[in-house]
C-alpha positions as CSV (number, residue, x, y, z in Angstrom):
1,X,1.9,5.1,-6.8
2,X,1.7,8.1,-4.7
3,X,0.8,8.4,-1.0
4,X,-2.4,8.5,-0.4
5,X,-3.4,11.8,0.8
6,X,-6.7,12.8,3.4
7,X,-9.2,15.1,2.9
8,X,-9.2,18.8,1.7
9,X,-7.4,20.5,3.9
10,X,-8.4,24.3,4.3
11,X,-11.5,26.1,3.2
12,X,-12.1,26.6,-0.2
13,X,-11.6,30.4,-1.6
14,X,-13.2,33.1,-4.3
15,X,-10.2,33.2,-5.9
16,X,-7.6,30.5,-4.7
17,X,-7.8,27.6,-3.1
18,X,-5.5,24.5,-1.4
19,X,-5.8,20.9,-2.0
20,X,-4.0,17.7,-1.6
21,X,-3.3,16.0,-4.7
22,X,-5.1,12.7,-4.8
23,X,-4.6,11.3,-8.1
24,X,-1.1,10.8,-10.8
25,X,-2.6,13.4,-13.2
26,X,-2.7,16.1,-10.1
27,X,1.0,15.5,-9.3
28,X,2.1,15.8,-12.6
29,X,0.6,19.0,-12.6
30,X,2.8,19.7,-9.6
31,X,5.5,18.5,-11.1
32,X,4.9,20.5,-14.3
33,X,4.9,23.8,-12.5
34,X,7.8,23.3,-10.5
35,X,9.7,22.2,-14.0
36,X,8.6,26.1,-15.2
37,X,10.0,27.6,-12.1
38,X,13.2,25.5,-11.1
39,X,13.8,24.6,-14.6
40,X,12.8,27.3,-17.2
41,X,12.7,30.5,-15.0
42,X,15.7,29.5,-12.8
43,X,17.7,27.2,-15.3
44,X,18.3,24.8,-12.1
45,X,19.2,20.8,-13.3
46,X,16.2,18.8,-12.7
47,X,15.7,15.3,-13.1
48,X,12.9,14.2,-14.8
49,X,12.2,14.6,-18.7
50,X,9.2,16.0,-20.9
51,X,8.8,19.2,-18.8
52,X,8.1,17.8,-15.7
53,X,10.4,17.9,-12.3
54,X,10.2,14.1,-11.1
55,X,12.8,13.0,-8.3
56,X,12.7,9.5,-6.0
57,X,11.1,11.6,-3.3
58,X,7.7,12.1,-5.2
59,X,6.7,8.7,-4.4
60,X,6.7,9.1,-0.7
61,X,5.4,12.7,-0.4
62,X,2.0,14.0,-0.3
63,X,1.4,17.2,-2.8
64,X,-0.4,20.2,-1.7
65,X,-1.7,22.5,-4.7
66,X,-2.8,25.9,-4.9
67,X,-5.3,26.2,-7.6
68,X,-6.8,29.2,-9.1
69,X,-10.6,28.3,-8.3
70,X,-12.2,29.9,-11.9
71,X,-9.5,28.2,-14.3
72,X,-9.0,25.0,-12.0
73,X,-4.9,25.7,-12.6
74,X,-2.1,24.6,-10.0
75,X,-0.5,28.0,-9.6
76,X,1.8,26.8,-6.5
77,X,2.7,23.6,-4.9
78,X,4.6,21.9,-2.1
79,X,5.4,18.4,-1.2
80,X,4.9,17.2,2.4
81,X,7.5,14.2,3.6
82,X,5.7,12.9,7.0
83,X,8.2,11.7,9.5
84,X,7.2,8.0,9.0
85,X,7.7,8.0,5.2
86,X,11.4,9.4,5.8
87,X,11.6,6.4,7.4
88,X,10.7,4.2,4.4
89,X,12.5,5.9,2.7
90,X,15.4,6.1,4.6
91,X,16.1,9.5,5.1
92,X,14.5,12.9,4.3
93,X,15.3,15.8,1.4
94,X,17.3,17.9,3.5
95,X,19.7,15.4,4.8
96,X,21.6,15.4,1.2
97,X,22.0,18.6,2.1
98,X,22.9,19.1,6.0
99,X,24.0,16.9,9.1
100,X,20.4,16.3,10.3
101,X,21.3,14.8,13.8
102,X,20.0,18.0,15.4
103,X,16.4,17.9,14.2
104,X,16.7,13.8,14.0
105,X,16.6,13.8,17.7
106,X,13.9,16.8,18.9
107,X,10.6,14.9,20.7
108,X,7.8,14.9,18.5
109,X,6.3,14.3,15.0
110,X,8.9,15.8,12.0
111,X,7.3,17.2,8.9
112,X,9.4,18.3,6.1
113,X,8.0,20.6,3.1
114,X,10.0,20.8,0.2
115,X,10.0,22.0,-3.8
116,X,7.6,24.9,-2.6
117,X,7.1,27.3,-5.8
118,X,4.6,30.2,-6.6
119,X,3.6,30.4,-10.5
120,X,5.5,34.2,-11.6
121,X,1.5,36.2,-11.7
122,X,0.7,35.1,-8.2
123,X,4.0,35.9,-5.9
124,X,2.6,39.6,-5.0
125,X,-0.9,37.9,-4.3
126,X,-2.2,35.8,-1.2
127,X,-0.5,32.6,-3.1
128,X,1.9,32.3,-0.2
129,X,-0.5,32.5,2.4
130,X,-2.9,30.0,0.7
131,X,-0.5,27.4,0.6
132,X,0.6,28.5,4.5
133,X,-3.2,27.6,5.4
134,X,-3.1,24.4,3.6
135,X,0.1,23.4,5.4
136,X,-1.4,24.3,8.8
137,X,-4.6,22.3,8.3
138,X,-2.4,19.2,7.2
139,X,-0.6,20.0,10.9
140,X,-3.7,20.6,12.6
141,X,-5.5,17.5,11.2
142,X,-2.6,14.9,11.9
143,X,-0.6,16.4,15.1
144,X,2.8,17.5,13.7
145,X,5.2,19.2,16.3
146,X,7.9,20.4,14.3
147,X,7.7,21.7,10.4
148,X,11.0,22.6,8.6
149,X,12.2,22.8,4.7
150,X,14.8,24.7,3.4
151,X,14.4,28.2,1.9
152,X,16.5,28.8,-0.9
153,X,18.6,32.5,-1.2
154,X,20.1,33.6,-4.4
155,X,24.1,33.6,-4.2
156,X,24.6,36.3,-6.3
157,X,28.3,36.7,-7.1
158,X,31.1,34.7,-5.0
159,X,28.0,34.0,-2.7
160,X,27.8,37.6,-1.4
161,X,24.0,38.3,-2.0
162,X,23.7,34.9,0.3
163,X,26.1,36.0,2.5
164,X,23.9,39.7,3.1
165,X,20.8,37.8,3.6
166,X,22.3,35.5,6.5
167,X,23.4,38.4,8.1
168,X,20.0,39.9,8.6
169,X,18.6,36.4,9.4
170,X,21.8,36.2,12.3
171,X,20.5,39.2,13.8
172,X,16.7,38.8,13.1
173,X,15.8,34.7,13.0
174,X,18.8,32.3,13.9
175,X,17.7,29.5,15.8
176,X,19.5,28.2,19.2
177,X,23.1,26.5,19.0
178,X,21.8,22.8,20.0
179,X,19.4,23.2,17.1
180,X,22.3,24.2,14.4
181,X,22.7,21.7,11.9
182,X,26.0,21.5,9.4
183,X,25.8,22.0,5.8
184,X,27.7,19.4,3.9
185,X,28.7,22.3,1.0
186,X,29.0,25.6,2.8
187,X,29.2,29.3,1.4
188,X,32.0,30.6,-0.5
189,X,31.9,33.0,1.3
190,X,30.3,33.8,5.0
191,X,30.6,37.8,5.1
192,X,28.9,40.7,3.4
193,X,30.2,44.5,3.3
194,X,28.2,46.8,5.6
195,X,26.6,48.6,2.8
196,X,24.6,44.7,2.1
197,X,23.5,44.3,5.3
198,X,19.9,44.9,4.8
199,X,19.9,42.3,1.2
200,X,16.0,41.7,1.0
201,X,14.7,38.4,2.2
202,X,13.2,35.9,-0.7
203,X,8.9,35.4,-0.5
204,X,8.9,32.1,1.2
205,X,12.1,32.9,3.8
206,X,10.3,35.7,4.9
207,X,7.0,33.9,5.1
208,X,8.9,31.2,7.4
209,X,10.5,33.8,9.7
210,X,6.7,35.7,10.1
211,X,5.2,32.0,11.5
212,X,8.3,32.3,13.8
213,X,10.6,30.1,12.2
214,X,14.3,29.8,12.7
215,X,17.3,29.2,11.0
216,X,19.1,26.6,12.0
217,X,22.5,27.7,11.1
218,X,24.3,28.8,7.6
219,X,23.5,27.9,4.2
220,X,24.1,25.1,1.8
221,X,25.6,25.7,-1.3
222,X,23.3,24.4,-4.2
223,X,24.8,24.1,-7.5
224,X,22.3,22.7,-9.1
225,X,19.7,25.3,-8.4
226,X,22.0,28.2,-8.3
227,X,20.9,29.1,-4.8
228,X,21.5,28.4,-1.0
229,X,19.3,27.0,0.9
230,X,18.7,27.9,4.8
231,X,17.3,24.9,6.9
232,X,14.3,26.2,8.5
233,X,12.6,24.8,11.7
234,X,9.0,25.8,13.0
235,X,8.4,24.6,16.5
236,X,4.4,24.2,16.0
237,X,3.6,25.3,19.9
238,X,5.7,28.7,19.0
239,X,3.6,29.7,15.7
240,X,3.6,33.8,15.3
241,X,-0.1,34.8,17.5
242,X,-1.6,36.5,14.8
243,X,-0.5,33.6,11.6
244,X,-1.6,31.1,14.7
245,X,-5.0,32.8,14.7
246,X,-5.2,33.5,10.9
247,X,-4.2,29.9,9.7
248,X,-5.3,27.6,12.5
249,X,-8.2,29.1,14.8
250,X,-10.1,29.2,12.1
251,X,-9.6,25.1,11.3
252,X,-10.3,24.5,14.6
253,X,-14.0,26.4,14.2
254,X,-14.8,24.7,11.1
């Protein structure tokens, strides 16, 4: 059975629109895109079988779609772990991943979004953003303090792309030192040559850092995915002004 989820939350678009899922079939269809993407386009190993991703965290999350509003199709997706159904479950996503004691202990309601993914035709389009409005009614509606999710980097070879990537987000997005967490299987390697220093930042690190995200130290090595992922941690009072107006003000007027 999945969590049950509330009511829409964001208005509904011309061209896209964001839901929560509210029934099995509407997962599956969640899971059946993030199979495409993390399985087919990105050759990560997934658990699950007959072309859908399917993990023991499914049962406790909530699952925010992106559909395309004339053909009804899930074009992007997140899953939403609340703070009190980490609890039930015993710990959240990220914690196989990184020493959570950091974000464990901040004051305030934890929300942790995971297994974000765009469908290929709509990661130059307002997909992105879509789902960002989504996420901020879901915070609006139930009083969340603190968002954060890993946002995955490719490696590249011996981990130098990753490498050049963290070292714009040193210089551009690292979060305080009491906030740093540890990452239980770190980088090969930590340092880029000069001439890597501006490595372009992945669609949804870069959407994190523009809502005023921060890292919260260096990457964890996934093998499974091919990919590191960055811990990212949005204090909800310190939202970006003008994603703060654009996502939430206009909740708040509806």
């Amino acid at each position: 059975m999945a969590v049950s989820a509330s009511a829409q939350v964001a208005p509904r678009g011309e061209r896209l629109f964001v839901e929560l899922a509210t029934s099995e079939q509407e997962i599956r269809e969640a899971q059946a895109l993030r199979y495409h993407v993390f399985g087919e386009e990105m050759g990560a190993k997934l658990k699950g079988t007959a072309g859908l991703d399917i993990d023991e965290f499914d049962h406790y999350c909530q699952h925010l779609l992106v559909r395309e509003t004339k053909s009804g199709r899930v074009v992007g997706c997140t899953r939403i772990l609340t703070d009190v159904q980490a609890d039930r479950l015993g710990r959240f996503y990220s914690e196989s991943e990184f020493e959570l004691a950091p974000i464990r202990t901040l004051q305030g309601r934890l929300l942790e979004v995971g297994r974000t993914c765009i469908a290929p035709e709509f990661r130059q389009g307002s997909a992105i953003a879509v789902l960002w409005s989504g996420l901020a009614g879901f915070i609006h509606l139930h009083g969340f303090d603190y968002l954060f999710g890993c946002a995955s980097v490719p490696l590249g070879e011996q981990d130098i792309q990753a490498a050049a990537i963290m070292n714009r987000i040193r210089r551009q997005a690292m979060g305080p030192e009491h906030l740093r967490v540890t990452p239980r299987s770190p980088l090969l390697t930590t340092h880029a040559p000069d001439d890597n220093l501006d490595a372009p930042l992945p669609a949804l690190l870069r959407a994190y850092i523009r809502l005023g995200a921060k890292a919260c130290g260096e990457p964890c090595r996934d093998p499974d995915f091919g990919v590191g992922d960055v811990l990212m941690l949005l204090n909800v009072d310190e939202l970006n002004p003008a994603y703060s107006r654009h996502f939430l003000e206009r909740l708040t007027q509806r």
